[in-house]
C-alpha positions as CSV (number, residue, x, y, z in Angstrom):
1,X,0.0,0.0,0.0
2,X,1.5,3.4,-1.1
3,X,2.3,6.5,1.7
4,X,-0.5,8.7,1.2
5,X,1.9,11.5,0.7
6,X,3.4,9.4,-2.3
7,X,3.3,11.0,-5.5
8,X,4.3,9.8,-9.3
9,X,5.8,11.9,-11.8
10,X,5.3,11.4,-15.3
11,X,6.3,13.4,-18.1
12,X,6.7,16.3,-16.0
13,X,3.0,15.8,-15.2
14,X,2.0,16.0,-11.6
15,X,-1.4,14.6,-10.4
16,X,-2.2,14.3,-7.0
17,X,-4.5,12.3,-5.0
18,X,-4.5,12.8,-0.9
19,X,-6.0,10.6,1.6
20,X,-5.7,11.1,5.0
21,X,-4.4,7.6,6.4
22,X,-5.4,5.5,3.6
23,X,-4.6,5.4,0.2
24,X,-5.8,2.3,-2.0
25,X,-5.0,1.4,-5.6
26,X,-7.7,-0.4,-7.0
27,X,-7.2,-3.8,-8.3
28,X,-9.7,-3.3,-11.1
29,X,-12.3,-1.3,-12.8
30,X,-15.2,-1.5,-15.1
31,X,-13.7,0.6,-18.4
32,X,-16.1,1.7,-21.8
33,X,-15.6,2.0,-25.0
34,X,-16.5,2.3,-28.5
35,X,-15.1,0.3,-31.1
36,X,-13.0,2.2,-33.7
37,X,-12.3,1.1,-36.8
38,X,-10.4,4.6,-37.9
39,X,-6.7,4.5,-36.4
40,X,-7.0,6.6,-32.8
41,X,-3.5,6.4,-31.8
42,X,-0.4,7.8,-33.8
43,X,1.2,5.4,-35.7
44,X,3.2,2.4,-34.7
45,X,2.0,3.1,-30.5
46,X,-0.7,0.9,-28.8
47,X,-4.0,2.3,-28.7
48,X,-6.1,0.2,-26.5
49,X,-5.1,-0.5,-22.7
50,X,-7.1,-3.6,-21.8
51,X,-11.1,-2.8,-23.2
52,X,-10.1,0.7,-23.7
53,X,-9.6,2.8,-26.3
54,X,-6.8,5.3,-25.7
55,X,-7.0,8.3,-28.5
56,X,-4.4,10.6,-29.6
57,X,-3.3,13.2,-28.3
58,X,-3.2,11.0,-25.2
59,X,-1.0,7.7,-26.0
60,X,1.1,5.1,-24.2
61,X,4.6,5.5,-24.4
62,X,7.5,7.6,-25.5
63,X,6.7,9.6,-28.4
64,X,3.3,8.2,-28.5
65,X,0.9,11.5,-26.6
66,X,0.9,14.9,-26.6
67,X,2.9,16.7,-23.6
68,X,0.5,16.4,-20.6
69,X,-1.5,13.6,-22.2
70,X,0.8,10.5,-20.9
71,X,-1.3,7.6,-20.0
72,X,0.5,4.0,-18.2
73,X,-1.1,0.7,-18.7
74,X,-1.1,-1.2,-15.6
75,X,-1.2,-4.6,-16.6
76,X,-0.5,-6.0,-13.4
77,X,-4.5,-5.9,-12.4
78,X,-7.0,-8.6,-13.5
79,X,-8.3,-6.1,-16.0
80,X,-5.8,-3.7,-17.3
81,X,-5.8,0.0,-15.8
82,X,-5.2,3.0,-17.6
83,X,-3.9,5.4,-15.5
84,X,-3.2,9.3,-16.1
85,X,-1.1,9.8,-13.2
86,X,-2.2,7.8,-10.6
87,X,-5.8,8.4,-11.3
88,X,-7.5,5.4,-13.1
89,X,-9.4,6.7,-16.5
90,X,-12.3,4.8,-17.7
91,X,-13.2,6.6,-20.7
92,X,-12.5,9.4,-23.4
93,X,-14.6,11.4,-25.1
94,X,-13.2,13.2,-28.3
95,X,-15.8,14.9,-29.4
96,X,-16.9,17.0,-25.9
97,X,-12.6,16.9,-25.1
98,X,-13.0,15.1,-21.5
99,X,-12.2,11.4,-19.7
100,X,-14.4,9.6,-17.1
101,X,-11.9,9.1,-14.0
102,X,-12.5,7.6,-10.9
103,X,-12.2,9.6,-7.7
104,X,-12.0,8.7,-3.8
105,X,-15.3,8.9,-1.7
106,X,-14.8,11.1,1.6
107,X,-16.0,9.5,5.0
108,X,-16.8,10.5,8.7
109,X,-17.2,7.4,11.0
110,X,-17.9,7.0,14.8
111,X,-18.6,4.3,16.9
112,X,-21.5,3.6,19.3
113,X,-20.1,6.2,21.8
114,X,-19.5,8.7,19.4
115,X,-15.8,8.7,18.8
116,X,-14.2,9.3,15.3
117,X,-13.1,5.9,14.3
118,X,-12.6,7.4,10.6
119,X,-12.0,10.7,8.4
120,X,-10.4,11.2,5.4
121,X,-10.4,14.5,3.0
122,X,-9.7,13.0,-0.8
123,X,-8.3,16.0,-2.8
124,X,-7.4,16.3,-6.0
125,X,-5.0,18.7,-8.2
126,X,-5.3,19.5,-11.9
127,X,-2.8,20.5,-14.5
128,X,-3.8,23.5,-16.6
129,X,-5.5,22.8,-19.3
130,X,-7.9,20.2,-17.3
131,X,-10.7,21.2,-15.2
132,X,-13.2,19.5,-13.5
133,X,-16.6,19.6,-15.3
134,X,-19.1,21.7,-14.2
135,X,-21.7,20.5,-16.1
136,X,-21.5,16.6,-15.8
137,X,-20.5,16.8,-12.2
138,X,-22.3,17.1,-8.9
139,X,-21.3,17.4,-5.6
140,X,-23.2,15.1,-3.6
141,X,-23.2,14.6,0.4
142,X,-24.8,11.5,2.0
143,X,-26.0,10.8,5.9
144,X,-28.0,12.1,8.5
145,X,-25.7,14.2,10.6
146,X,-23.8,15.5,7.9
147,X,-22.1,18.8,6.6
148,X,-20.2,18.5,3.7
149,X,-17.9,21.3,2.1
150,X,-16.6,21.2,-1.2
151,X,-13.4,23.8,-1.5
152,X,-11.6,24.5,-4.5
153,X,-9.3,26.9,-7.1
154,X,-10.5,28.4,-10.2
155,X,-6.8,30.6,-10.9
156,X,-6.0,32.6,-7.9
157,X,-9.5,32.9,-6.6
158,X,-11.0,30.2,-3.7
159,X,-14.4,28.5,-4.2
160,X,-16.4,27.1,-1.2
161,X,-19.5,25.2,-1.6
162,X,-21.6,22.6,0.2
163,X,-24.3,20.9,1.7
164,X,-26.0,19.4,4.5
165,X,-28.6,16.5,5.5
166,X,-30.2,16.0,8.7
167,X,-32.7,13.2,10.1
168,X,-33.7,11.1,12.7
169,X,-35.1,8.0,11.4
170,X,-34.3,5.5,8.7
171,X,-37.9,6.0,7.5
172,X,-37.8,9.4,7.3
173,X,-35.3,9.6,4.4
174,X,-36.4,10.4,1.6
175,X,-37.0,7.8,-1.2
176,X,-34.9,7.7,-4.7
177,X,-34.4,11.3,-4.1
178,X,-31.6,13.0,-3.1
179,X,-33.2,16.4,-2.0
180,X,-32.0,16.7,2.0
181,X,-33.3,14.4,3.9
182,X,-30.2,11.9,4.0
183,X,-29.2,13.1,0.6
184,X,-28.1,16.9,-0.7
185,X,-26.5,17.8,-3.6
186,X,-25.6,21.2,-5.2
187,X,-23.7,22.2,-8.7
188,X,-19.8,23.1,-9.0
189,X,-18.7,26.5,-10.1
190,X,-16.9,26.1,-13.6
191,X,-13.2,25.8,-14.4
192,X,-12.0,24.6,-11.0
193,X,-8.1,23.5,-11.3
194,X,-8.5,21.1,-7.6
195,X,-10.7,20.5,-5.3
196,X,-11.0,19.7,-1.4
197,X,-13.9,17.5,0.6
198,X,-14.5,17.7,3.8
199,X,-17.0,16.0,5.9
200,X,-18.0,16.6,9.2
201,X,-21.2,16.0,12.3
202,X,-22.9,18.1,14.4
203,X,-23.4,15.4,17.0
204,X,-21.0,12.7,16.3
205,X,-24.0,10.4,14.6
206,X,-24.9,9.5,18.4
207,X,-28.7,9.4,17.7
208,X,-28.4,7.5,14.3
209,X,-25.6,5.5,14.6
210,X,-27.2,2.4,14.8
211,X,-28.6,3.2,10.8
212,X,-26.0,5.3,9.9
213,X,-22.7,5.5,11.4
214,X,-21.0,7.3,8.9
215,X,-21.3,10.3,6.0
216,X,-20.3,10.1,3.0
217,X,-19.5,13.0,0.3
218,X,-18.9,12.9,-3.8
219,X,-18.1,14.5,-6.6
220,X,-19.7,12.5,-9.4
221,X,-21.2,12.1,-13.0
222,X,-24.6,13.1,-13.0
223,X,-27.0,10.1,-13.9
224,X,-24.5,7.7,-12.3
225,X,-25.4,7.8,-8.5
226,X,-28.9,6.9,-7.6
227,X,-30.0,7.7,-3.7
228,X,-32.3,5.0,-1.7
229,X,-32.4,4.0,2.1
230,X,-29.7,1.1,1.2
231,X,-27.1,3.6,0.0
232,X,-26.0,4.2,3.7
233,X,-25.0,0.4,3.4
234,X,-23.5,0.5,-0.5
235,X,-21.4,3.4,0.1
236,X,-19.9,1.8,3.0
237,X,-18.0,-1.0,0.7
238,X,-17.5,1.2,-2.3
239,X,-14.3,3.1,-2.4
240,X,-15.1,5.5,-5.3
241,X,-17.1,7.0,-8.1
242,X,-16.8,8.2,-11.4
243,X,-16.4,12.0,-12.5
244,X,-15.7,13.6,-15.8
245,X,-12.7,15.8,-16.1
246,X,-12.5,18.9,-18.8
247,X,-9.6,18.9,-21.2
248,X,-7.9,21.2,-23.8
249,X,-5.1,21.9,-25.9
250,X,-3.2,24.6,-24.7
251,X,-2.7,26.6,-21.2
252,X,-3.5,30.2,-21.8
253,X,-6.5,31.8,-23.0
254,X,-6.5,30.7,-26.9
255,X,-9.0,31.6,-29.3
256,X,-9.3,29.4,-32.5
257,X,-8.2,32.3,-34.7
258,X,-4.9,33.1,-32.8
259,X,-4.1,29.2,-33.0
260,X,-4.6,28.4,-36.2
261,X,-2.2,31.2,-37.2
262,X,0.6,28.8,-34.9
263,X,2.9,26.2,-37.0
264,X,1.6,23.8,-33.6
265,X,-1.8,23.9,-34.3
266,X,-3.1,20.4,-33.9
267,X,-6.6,20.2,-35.8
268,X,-5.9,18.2,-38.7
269,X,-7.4,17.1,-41.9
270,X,-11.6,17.9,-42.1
271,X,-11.6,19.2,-38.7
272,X,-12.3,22.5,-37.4
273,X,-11.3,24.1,-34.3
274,X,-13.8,24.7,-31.5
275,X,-13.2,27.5,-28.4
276,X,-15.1,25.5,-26.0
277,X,-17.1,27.3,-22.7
278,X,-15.1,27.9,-19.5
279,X,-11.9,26.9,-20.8
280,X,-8.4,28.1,-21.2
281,X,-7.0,26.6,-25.1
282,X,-9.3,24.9,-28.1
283,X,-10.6,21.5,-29.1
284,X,-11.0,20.1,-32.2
285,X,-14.0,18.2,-33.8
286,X,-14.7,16.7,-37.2
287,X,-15.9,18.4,-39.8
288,X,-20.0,17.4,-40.4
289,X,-19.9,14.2,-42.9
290,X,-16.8,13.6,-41.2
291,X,-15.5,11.1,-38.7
292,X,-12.4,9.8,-36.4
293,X,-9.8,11.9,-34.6
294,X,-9.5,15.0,-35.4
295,X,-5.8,14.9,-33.5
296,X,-4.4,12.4,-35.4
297,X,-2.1,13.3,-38.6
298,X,-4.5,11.6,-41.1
299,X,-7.3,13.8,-39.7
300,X,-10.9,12.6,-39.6
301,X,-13.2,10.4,-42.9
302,X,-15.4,10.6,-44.8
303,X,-18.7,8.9,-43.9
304,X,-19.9,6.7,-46.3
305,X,-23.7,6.9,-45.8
306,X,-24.8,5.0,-48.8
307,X,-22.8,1.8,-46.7
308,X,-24.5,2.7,-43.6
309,X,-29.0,2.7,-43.4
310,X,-29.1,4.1,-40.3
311,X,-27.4,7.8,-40.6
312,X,-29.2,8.8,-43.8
313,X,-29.4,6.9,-46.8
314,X,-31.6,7.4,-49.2
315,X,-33.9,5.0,-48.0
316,X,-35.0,7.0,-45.1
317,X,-34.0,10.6,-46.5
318,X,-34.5,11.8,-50.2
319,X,-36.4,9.4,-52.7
320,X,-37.3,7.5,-49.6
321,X,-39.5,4.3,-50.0
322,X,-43.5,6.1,-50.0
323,X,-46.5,4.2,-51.7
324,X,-46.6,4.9,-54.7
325,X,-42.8,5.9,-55.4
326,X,-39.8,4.2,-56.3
327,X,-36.3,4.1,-54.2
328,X,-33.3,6.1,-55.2
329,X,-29.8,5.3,-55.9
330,X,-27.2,6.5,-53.3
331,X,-23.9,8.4,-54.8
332,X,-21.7,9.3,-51.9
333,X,-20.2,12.7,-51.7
334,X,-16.6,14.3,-50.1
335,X,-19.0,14.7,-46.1
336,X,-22.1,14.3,-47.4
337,X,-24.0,12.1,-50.3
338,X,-27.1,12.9,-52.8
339,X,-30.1,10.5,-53.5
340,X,-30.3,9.9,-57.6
341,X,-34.0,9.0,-58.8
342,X,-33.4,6.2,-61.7
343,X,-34.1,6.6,-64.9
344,X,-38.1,7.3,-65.8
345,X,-38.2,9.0,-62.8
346,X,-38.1,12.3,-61.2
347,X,-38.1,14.0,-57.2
348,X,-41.8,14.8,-56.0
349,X,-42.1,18.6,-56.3
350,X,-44.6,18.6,-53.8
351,X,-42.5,17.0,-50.8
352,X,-39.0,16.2,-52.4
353,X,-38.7,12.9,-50.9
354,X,-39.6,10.3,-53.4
355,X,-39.3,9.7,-57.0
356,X,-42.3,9.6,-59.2
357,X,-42.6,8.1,-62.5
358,X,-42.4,10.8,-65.3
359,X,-45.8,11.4,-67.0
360,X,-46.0,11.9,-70.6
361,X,-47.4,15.2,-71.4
362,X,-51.3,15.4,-72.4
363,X,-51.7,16.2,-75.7
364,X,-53.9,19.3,-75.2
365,X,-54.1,20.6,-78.9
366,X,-56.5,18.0,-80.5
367,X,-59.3,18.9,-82.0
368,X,-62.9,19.1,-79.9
369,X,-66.2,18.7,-82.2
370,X,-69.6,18.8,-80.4
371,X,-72.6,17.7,-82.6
């Protein structure tokens, strides 16, 4: 088991995790990802770490990730463990530039006669340019004799937030709801660098301990905690939760125009650069009609709709399949793709989206005789 004042340097990159008298590596975790078939990492380095998919500009390696981006595969647990740091990553998202990490649950335990028995503050520093996200995040406190502060860093300037949850009775919490009653929870402010939890009880859990001995408090992925009246009991064997973190390229303020003007500008082929909300630097995404990573030197693909029925072929879009009509014929474009009515036939001018037989013209100049 590692000091809890241990820390690992790698590439220059310092990520810290704190906890007072404990610090556990986990021996596994639960990782997602989405099957590529475009190339993710840069050529000739490994791009998956056990079920995951690592995408460039992060990498495993030398020479393999962007400065600040080195990830390790641990392949010493069950399941291999991608780790940024020493903080376990479970996923990547390209598209909104973050990662799903896993992060340490705070606790505040006493015994019978009201004697701290427990208490650690997980905390948690940041490299510019991650954050923590504000807006897939929440700061969630559980118990019944709990006060819970979240404290963090956004530049020079301090942030202090929290919550607390008060009751008396196991039946009084409330049910699938985390709204005070054994459960609070409240939002993050934006571009925070670190953070700090701290838990602590008005009255030592005296008068609840025999339903709830301890509190509990979170920052976590929205959608991925669910409160009940067993929680008390399924937070007291789980030793963390996931949370997404905020990525970008570059550390200062760095609008899209000024970077693209830079010979290390790092959106490549069909890509355009994006000056995303809250954050210092830029992303990249694919272009529409595009797809893959828009970091990686052969830049992002054209989609082939015609090969795939469910984005838009022309069976669902123009000279779709209506009674009456006839189907198109597909011809793929450079990001897009047209619908072709066959021969004989022409696009509906009333709703554009079938082909209608042509009609030969009436002849309207023969000649009328009434007897």
């Amino acid at each position: 088991m590692a000091n809890s004042h241990e820390r690992m340097l790698i590439d220059q990159l310092s990520l810290v995790i704190l906890m007072v008298g404990v610090y556990v590596m986990l021996g596994s975790v639960i990782t997602t990802t989405v099957a590529q078939a475009l190339p993710q990492a840069l050529p000739g380095c490994p791009d998956k770490c056990g079920n995951l998919t690592i995408p460039y500009p992060f990498g495993i390696g030398a020479n393999c990730h962007r400065a600040g981006f080195p990830i390790i595969c641990n392949t010493s647990t069950e399941t291999p463990t991608a780790l940024w740091g020493n903080i376990i990553v479970t996923a990547f998202s390209l598209d909104e530039a973050e990662m799903q990490v896993l992060q340490y649950i705070a606790r505040d335990c006493y015994d019978k006669q009201g004697n701290n028995t427990y208490n650690n503050d997980p905390w948690l520093s940041l490299p510019p340019p991650f954050t923590i996200s504000d807006t897939k995040n929440k700061f969630i406190a559980v118990g019944c004799d709990t006060y819970a502060l979240f404290k963090g860093f956004r530049g020079e300037e301090r942030y202090i937030t929290g919550c607390i949850s008060s009751c008396d009775s196991l039946g009084s919490v409330d049910q699938d709801s985390c709204s005070g009653v054994g459960c609070c929870q409240t939002n993050i402010p934006s571009g925070m660098k670190n953070r700090t939890v701290e838990l602590t009880s008005y009255n030592n859990h005296l008068d609840i301990w025999g339903f709830n001995p301890c509190s509990y408090a979170f920052i976590v992925e929205e959608g991925e905690f669910k409160f009940s009246n067993k929680t008390f009991q399924q937070l007291d064997s789980l030793e963390n939760v996931p949370m997404i973190l905020n990525w970008a390229i570059g550390v200062e303020e760095d609008p899209c125009d000024e970077a693209q003007k830079r010979q290390d500008y790092v959106c490549k082929g069909n890509s355009t650069c994006v000056n995303p909300i809250n954050r210092s630097g830029y992303i990249c995404k694919c272009k529409e009609g595009y797809e893959g990573n828009p970091y990686h030197p052969n830049g992002c693909q054209d989609i082939d709709e015609c090969s795939l029925p469910n984005i838009n072929p022309c069976t669902n879009g123009t000279c779709s399949n209506l009674p009456g009509s006839h189907n198109g014929t597909c011809s793929n474009l450079p990001g897009s793709h047209t619908c072709l009515c066959p021969a004989g036939y022409t696009i509906d001018s009333v709703n554009g989206t079938s082909c209608l037989k042509n009609t030969p013209p009436s002849n309207n100049n023969s000649l009328k005789i009434s007897v």
